[in-house]
C-alpha positions as CSV (number, residue, x, y, z in Angstrom):
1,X,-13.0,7.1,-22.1
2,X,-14.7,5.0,-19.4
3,X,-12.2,2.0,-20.5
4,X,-9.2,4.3,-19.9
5,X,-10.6,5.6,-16.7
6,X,-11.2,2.0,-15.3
7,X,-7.7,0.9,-16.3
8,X,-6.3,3.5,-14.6
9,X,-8.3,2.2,-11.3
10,X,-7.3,-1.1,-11.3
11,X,-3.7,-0.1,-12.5
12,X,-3.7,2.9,-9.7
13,X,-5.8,0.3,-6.4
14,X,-3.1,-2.4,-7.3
15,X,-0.1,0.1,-5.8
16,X,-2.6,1.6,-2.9
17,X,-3.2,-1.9,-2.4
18,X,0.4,-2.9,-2.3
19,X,1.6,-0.5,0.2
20,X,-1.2,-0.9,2.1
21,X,-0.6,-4.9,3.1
22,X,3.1,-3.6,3.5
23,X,2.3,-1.5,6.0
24,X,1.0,-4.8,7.7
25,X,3.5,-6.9,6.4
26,X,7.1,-6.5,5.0
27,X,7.3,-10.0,3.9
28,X,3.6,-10.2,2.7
29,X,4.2,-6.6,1.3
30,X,7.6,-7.7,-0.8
31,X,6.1,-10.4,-2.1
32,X,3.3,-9.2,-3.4
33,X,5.5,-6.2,-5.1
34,X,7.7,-9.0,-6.3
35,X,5.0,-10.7,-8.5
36,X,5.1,-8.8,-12.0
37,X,1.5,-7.8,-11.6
38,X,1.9,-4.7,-13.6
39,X,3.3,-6.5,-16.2
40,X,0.6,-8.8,-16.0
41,X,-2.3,-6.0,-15.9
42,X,-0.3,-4.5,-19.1
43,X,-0.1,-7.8,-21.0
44,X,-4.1,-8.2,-20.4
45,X,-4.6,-4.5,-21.3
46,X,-2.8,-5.1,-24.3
47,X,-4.9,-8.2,-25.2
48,X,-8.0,-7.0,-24.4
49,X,-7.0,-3.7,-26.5
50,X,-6.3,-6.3,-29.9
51,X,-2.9,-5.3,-29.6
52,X,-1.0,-8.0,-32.3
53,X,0.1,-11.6,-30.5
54,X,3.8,-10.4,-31.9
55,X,3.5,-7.4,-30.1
56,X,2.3,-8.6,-26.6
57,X,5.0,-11.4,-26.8
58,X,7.6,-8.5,-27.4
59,X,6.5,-7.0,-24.4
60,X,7.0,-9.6,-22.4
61,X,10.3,-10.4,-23.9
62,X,12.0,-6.7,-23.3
63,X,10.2,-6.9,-19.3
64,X,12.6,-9.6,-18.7
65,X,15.6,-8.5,-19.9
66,X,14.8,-4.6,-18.4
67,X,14.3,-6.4,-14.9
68,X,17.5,-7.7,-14.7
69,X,19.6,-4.9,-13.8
70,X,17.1,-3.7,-11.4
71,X,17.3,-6.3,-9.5
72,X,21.0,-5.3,-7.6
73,X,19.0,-2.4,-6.4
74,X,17.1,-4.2,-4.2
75,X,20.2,-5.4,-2.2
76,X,21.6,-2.5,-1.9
77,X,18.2,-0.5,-0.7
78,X,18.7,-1.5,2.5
79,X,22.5,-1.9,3.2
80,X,22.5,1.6,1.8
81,X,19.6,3.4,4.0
82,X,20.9,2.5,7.1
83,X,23.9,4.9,6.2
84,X,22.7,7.6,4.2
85,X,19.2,7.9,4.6
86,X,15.6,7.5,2.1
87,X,16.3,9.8,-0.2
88,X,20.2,9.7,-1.0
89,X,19.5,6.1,-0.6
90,X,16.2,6.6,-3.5
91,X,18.8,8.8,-5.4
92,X,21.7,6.3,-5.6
93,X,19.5,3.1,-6.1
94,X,18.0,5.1,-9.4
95,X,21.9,5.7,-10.5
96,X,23.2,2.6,-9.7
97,X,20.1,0.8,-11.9
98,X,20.8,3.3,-14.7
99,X,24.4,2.4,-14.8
100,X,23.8,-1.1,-14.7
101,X,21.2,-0.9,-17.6
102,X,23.7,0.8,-19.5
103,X,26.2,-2.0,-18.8
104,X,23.4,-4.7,-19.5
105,X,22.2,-3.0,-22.8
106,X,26.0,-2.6,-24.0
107,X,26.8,-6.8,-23.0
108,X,23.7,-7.8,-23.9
109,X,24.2,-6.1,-27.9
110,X,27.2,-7.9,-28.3
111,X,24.5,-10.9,-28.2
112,X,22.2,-9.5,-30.8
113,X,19.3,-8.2,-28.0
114,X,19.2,-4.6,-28.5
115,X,17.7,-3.0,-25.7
116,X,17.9,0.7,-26.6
C-alpha cells in the first residue's frame, strides 16, 4: 500500500510541479510538459513492478503511435482560444484528437498496427 501511495506522489508532484514552473514560464512550462515524463515514470513503475521486458517494450511502442494524433491539438489550442474561449476550445481539442485517432487507428490497420 505504501508503494502505491508513493507512486501516486511522485506521479501526482510531477503535474503540480509542471504547472507550477508554467506559471513562471510558458516556454520552460511547455517544455517540460513536452518531455514524456509520464511515460517515463510508467515505464520505471512497470520495471520496478517485474512487469515482463515484452510487456514494458509494448508500452512504449503503443505511446508512440497514441501521441501522434495528439499532436494537431496542440496547434490548434491556441488559434482556437482566441475565438471561442477555454472550454469550447478544451471541448473541441478533445474531439478533434478523438477523430484524428480514429483516422490514425483505421490508416494505421491497413499497415498491420492495430491500435484498438
Amino acid at each position: 500500500m505504501l508503494w502505491l501511495i508513493a507512486k501516486y506522489a511522485i506521479t501526482a508532484g510531477m503535474v503540480v510541479l509542471i504547472s507550477e514552473v508554467a506559471k513562471r514560464s510558458d516556454r520552460l512550462g511547455g517544455l517540460i510538459a513536452a518531455l514524456p515524463l509520464v511515460t517515463v515514470l510508467v515505464l520505471i513503475w512497470m520495471k520496478l513492478e517485474g512487469q515482463s521486458q515484452a510487456k514494458i517494450a509494448s508500452h512504449a511502442w503503443y505511446t508512440f503511435w497514441y501521441v501522434v494524433p495528439t499532436l494537431p491539438m496542440f496547434v490548434a489550442f491556441p488559434f482556437l482560444y482566441q475565438r471561442l474561449g477555454f472550454w469550447p476550445t478544451l471541448i473541441a481539442s478533445c474531439v478533434l484528437t478523438i477523430l484524428l485517432f480514429l483516422l490514425w487507428a483505421t490508416l494505421l490497420k491497413r499497415f498491420g498496427i492495430e491500435l484498438m
